[in-house]
C-alpha positions in Angstrom: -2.0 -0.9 30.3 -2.8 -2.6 27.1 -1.5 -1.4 24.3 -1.4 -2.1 20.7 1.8 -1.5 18.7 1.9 0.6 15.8 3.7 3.7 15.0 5.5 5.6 18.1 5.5 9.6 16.4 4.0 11.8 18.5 1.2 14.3 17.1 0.7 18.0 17.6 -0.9 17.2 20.8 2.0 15.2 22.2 0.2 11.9 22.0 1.3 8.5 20.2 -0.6 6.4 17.9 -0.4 3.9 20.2 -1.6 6.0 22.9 -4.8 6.5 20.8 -5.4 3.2 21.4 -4.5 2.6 24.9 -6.8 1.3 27.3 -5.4 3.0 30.8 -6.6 5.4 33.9 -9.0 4.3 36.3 -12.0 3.4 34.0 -12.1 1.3 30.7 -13.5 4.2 29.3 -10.7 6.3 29.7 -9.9 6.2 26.0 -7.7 8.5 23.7 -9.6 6.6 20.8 -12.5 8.9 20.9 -10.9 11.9 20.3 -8.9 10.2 16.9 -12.6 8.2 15.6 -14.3 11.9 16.3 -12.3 13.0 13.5 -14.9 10.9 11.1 -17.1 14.0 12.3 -15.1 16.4 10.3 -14.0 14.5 7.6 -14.9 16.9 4.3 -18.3 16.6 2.6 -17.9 14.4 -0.8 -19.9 15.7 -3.9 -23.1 13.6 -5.1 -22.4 10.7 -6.6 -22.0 11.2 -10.2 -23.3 8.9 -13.5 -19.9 8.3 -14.6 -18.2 4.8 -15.0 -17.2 2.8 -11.9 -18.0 6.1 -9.6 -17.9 4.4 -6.1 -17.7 0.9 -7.4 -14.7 -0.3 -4.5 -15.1 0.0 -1.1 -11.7 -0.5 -0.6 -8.0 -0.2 -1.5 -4.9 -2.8 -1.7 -2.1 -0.9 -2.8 1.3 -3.1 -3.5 4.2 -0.7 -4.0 7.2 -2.4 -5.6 9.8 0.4 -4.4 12.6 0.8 -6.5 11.0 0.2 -10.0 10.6 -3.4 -11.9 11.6 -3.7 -14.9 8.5 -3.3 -17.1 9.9 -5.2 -20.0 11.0 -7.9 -18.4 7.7 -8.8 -16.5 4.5 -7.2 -17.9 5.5 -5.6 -21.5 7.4 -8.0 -23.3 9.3 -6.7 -26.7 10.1 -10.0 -28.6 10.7 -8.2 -31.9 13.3 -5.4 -30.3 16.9 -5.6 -30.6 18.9 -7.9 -28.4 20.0 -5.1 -26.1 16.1 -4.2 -25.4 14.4 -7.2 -25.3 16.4 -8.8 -22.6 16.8 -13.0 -22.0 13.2 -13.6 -20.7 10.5 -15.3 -23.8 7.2 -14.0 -24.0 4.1 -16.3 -22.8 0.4 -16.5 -23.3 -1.9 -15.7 -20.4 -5.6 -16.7 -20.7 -6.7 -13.9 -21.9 -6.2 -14.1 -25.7 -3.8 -11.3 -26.4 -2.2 -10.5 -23.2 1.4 -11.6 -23.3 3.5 -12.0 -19.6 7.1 -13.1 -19.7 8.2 -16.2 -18.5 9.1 -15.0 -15.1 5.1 -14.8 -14.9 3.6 -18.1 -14.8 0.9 -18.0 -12.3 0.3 -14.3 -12.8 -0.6 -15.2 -16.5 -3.1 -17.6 -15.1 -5.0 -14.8 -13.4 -4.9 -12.1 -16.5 -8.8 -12.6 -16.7 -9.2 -10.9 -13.1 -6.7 -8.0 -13.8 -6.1 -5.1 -16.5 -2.5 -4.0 -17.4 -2.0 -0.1 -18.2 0.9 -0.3 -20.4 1.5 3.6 -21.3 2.6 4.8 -17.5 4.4 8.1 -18.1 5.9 11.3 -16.8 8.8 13.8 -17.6 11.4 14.0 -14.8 11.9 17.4 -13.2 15.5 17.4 -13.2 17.1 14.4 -11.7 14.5 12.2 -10.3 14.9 9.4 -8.5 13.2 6.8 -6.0 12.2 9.4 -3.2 11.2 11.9 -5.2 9.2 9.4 -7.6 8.0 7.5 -4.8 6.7 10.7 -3.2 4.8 12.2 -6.9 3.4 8.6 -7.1 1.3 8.1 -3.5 0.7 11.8 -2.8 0.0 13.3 -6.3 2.3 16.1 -5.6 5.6 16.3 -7.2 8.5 17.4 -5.0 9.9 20.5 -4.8 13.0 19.9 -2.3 14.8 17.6 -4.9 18.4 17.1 -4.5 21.1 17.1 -6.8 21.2 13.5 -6.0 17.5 13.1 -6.6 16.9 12.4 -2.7 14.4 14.7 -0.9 14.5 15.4 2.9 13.3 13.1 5.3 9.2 13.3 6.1 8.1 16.7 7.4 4.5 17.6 8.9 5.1 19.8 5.5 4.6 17.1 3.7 1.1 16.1 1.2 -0.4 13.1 2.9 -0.2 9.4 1.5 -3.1 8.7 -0.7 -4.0 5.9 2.2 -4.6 8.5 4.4 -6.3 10.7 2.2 -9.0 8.2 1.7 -9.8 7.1 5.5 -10.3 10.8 6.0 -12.8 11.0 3.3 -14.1 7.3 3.5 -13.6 5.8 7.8 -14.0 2.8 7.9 -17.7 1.1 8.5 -17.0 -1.1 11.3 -14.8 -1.3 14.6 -11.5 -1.4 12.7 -7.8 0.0 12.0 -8.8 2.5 9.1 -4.9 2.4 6.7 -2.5 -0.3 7.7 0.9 -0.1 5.5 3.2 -3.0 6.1 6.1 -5.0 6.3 8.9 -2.2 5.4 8.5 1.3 5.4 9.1 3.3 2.2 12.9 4.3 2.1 15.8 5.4 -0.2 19.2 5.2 1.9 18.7 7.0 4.9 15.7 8.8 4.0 13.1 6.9 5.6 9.0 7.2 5.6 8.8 9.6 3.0 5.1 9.8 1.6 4.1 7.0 3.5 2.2 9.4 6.2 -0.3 12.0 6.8 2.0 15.0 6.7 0.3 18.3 7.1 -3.2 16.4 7.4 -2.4 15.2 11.0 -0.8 12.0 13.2 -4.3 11.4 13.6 -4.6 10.0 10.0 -1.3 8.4 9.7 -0.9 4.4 8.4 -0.9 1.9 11.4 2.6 0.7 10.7 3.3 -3.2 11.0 7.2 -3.6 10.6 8.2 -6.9 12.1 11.6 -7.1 13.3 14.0 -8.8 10.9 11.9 -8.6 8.0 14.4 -8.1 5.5 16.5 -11.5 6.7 13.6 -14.0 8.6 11.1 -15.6 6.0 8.9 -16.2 8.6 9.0 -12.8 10.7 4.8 -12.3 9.6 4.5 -15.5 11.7 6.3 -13.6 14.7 4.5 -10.2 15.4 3.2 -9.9 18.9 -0.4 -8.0 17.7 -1.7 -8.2 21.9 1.4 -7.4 23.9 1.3 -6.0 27.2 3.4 -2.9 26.9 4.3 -1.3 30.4 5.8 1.7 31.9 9.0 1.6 33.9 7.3 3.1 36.9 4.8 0.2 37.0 4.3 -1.6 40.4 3.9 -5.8 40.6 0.3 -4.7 41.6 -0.5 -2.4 38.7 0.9 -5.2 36.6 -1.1 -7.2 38.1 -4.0 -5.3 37.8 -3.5 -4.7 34.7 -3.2 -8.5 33.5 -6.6 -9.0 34.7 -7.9 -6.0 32.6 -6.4 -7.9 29.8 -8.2 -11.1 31.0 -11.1 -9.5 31.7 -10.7 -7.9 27.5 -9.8 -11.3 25.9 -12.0 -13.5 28.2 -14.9 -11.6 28.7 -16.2 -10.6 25.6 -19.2 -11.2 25.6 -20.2 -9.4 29.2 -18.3 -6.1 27.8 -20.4 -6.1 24.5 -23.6 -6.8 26.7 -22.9 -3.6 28.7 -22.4 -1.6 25.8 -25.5 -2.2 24.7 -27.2 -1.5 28.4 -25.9 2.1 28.2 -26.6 4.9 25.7 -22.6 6.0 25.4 -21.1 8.6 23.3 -21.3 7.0 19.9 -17.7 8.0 19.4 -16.9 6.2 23.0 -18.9 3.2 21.7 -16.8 3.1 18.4 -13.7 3.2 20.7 -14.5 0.4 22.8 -16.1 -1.3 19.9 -12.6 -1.9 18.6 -11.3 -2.9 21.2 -14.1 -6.0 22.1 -14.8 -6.8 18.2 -11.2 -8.5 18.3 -11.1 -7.8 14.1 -7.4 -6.7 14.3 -6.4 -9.5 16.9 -7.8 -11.9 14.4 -6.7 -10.5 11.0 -2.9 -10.2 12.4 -3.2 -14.0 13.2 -2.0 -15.5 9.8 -2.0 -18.9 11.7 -5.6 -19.1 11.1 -5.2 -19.7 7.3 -4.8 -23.1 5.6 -1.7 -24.2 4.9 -2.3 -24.8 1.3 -3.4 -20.9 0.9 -0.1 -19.4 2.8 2.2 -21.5 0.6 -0.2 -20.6 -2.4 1.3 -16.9 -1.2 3.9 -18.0 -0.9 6.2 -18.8 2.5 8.3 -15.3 2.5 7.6 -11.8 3.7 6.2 -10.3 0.9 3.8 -13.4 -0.1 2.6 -13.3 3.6 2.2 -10.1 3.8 -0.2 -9.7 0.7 -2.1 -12.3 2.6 -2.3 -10.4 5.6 -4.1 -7.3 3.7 -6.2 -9.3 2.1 -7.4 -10.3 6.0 -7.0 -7.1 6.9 -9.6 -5.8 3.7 -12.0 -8.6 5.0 -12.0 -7.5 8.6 -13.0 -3.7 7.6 -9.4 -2.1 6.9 -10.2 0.8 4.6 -6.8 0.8 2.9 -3.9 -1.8 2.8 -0.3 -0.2 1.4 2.4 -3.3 1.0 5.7 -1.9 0.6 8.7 -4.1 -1.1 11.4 -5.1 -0.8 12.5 -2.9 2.0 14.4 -0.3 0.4 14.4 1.1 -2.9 18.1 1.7 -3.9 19.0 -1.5 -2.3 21.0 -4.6 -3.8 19.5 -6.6 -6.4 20.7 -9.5 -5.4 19.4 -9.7 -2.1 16.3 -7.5 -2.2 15.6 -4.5 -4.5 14.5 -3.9 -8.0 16.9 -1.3 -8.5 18.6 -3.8 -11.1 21.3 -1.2 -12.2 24.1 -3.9 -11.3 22.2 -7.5 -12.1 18.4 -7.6 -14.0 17.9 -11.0 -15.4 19.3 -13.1 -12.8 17.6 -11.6 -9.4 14.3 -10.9 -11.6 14.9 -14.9 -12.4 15.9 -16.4 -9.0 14.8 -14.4 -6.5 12.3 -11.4 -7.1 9.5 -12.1 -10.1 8.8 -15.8 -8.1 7.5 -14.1 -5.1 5.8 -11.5 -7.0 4.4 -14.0 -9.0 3.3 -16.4 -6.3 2.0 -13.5 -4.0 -0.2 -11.0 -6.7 -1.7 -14.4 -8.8 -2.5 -15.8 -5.3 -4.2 -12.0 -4.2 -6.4 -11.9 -7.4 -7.3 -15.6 -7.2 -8.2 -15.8 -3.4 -10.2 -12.2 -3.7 -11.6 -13.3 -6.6 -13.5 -16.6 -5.0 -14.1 -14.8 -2.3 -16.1 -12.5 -3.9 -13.9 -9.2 -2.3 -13.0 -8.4 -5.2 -16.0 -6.7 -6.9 -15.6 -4.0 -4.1 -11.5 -3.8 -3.2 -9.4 -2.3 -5.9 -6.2 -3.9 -6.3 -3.1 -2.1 -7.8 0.7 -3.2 -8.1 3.1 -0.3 -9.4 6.8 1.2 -8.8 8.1 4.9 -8.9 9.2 4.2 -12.3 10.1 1.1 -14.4 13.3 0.5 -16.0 15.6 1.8 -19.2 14.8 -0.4 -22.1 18.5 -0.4 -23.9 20.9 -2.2 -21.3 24.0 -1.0 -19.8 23.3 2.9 -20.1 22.6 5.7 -17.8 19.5 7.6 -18.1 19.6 9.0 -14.0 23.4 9.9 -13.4 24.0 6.2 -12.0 26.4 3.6 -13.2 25.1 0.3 -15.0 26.3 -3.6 -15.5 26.0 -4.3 -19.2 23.1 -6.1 -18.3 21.5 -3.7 -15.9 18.7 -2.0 -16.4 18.5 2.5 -15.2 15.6 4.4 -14.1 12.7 5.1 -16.7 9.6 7.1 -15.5 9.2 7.8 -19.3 7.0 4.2 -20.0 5.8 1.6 -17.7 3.7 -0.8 -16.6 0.7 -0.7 -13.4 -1.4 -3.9 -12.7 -5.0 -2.9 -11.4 -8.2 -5.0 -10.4 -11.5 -5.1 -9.1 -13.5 -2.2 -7.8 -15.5 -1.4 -10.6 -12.5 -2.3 -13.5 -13.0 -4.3 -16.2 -11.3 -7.2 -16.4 -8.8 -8.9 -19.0 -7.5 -5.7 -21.0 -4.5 -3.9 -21.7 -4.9 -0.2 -21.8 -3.0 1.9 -23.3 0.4 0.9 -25.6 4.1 1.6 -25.3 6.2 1.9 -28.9 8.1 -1.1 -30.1 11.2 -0.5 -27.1 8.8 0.4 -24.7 10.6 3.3 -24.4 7.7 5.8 -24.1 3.4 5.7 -24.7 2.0 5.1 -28.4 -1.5 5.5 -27.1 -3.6 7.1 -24.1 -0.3 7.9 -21.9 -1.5 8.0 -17.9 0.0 10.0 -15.7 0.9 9.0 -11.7 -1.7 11.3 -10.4 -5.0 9.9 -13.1 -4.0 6.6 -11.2 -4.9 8.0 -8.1 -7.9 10.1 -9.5 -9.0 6.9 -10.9 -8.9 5.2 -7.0 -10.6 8.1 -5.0 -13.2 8.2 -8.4 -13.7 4.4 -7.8 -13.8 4.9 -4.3 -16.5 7.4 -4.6 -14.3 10.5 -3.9 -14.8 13.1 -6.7 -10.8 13.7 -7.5 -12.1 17.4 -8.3 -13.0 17.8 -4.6 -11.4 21.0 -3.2 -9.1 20.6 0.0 -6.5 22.7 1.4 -2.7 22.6 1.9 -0.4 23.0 4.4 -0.5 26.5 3.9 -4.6 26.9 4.4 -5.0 27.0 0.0 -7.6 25.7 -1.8 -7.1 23.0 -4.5 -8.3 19.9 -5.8 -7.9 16.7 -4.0 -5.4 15.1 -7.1 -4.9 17.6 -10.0 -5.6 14.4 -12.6 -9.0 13.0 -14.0 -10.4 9.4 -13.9 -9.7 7.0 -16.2 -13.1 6.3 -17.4 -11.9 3.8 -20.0 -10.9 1.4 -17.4 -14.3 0.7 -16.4 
């Protein structure tokens, strides 16, 4: 059979995500897909588009997740005039956008500021203890936890659980042509041992889930984007040489034939939902978005020749082939070490913000804007960089229970810093204002869950629109308004 890899959790009907895309049985009809792309049948009827700002302006959705919080100081808010002990070691310096200040650490990024909007005044009161999961979880479902720890951990992902805001929107919004509908790569979300929390569909269905790309050794191989085996042929044990052999000519027959398949298609009045199923299959729009070899070599070191830098390259393929929604998660775990890979800078900040993380964030997002932006994708893809929480301005304290380096920096969900572009915002602003320490909002404070109002409001999903949760109750899709203001 061929098969293409993704995520192996079975759904309430006992059948795999990969299954849903297998091409087996007897007949190259004989698809699963049908029965997941029928779901665009049922998907819930969206309100009339309204006359407010930016109201489905973006067509689609980059989301880059820096799990375990940056620093917000020390990157996008700089605080020249604070004491030594909240400003940090990193200089302010201009972007060119009059105004708009980056630090140091910035360079390209500040480059870009014309394409891009900072919201400065990011804010929300802790209940209780909160750490990454639980943050993580309030900030992609819109829901705030209610299983929090003593430690600030929640339990791993249950069918329980609200659904990602990725697979949200494909429910409301599939995609418009033959391909994967939410794709969330390199590194699933994870604190510790709690892994995948809000990163799937949770009560909504497996049907919904993200089509997971995790390449092996992600965390250690720089080039482990260049290694993922998008078309392998994945067989049973019970397989005979003959069935394999069979089988590799189907392949054949898939990659080689093209042409005759697509002809035949258009011979026979199908089932339009067995015509979308094969339709992905022949278009070969995941095949060739996966294939970052296809891409200059100037623009993949412009990303930049690591994970994360190829990765943000990948959705931006993946947006251009017809992906509805693109999450990027990094580094690979939230609580992680500093010096290797997380922004959890509670034992070092300045020198792996320095030497290791801020260049690759800065070579992959000012590459993102920059390439979307000549490309004209993005007037109509939203683009949005943001952690759980950014960072304590003093140095050396605890504000979450955990111990700090006298120049570490603890959690801070009180003030931070998102990055968001395209889709209908306006360009080359700042909105909103932290206080002199950056310690908590001086003007328009935005909560987590108006972010997200303000993507399904861009997306041309009325945040007000009633669903139902796991339990069968009504409510609204994100209990937060639109920022109007950012359009």
């Amino acid at each position: 059979m061929l098969s293409i890899p993704g995520n192996h959790t079975r759904d309430c009907d006992g059948i795999t995500r990969r299954e849903l895309l297998r091409i087996g049985g007897s007949s190259i009809l004989g698809l699963y897909l049908p029965e997941f792309l029928a779901l665009e049948a049922k998907a819930s009827s969206i309100a009339k588009p309204t006359d407010k700002p930016g109201f489905g302006k973006a067509k689609s959705v980059i989301l880059i997740f820096l799990q375990g919080g940056p620093s917000h100081i020390d990157i996008w808010d700089p605080k020249p005039d604070a004491p030594d002990n909240i400003r940090g070691e990193f200089k302010p310096i201009r972007t060119n956008v009059p105004g708009i200040w980056l630090t140091e650490v910035m360079p390209l990024l500040a480059k870009q500021m014309d394409k891009a909007t900072l919201i400065r005044s990011v804010s929300y009161t802790p209940n209780g203890l909160f750490n990454h999961t639980a943050a993580m979880y309030q900030m992609l479902t819109g829901e705030q936890a209610t299983d929090v720890s003593p430690s600030g951990q929640l339990q791993p992902p249950s069918p329980a659980d609200y659904p990602n805001v990725g697979c949200r929107v494909v429910e409301f919004k599939p995609p418009d042509v033959p391909m994967l509908p939410f794709v969330m790569l390199p590194r699933p979300l994870q604190e510790s041992n709690v892994i995948g929390k809000a990163g799937n569909a949770g009560f909504l269905g497996r049907a919904y889930d993200p089509y997971t790309l995790y390449p092996p050794n992600a965390d250690t191989d720089p080039n482990a984007m260049d290694k993922i085996q998008i078309a392998d042929l994945q067989l049973a044990n019970e397989v005979t040489r003959t069935r394999m052999a069979k089988r590799v000519e189907l392949r054949k027959l898939i990659d080689s034939g093209m042409p005759a398949l697509e002809k035949a298609v258009s011979n026979y009045q199908l089932d339009s939902y067995y015509e979308k199923a094969l339709g992905l299959i022949l278009s070969g729009r995941a095949r060739k978005a996966f294939d970052l070899k296809e891409e200059p070599d100037k623009v993949r070191d412009r990303y930049g020749r690591h994970v994360f830098g190829q990765s943000v390259l990948m959705a931006r393929r993946l947006i251009e082939a017809g992906t509805r929604f693109v999450q990027v998660n990094w580094p690979s775990v939230a609580n992680g070490d500093p010096r290797v890979t997380a922004w959890d800078t509670h034992a070092a900040n300045f020198g792996p913000l320095r030497n290791l993380h801020c260049p690759k964030l800065d070579s992959a997002l000012s590459a993102l804007l920059e390439d979307m932006h000549q490309r004209g994708l993005l007037e109509e893809t939203m683009v949005i960089a943001i952690g759980e929480f950014g960072r304590s301005p003093r140095l050396g304290v605890s504000t979450s229970g955990n111990s700090n380096a006298p120049d570490g920096r603890d959690h801070w969900p009180y003030c931070y810093t998102a990055l968001i572009a395209g889709g209908g915002i306006r360009p080359g602003q700042v909105y909103g204002k932290s206080d002199s320490t950056g310690s908590s909002p001086a003007e328009n404070p935005v909560h987590p869950r108006e972010i997200l109002a303000t993507m399904y409001h861009a997306l041309g999903i009325p945040p007000d629109t009633v669903v139902t949760n796991y339990l069968g109750q009504p409510r609204p899709l994100v209990s937060g308004k639109p920022i109007l203001g950012l359009f």
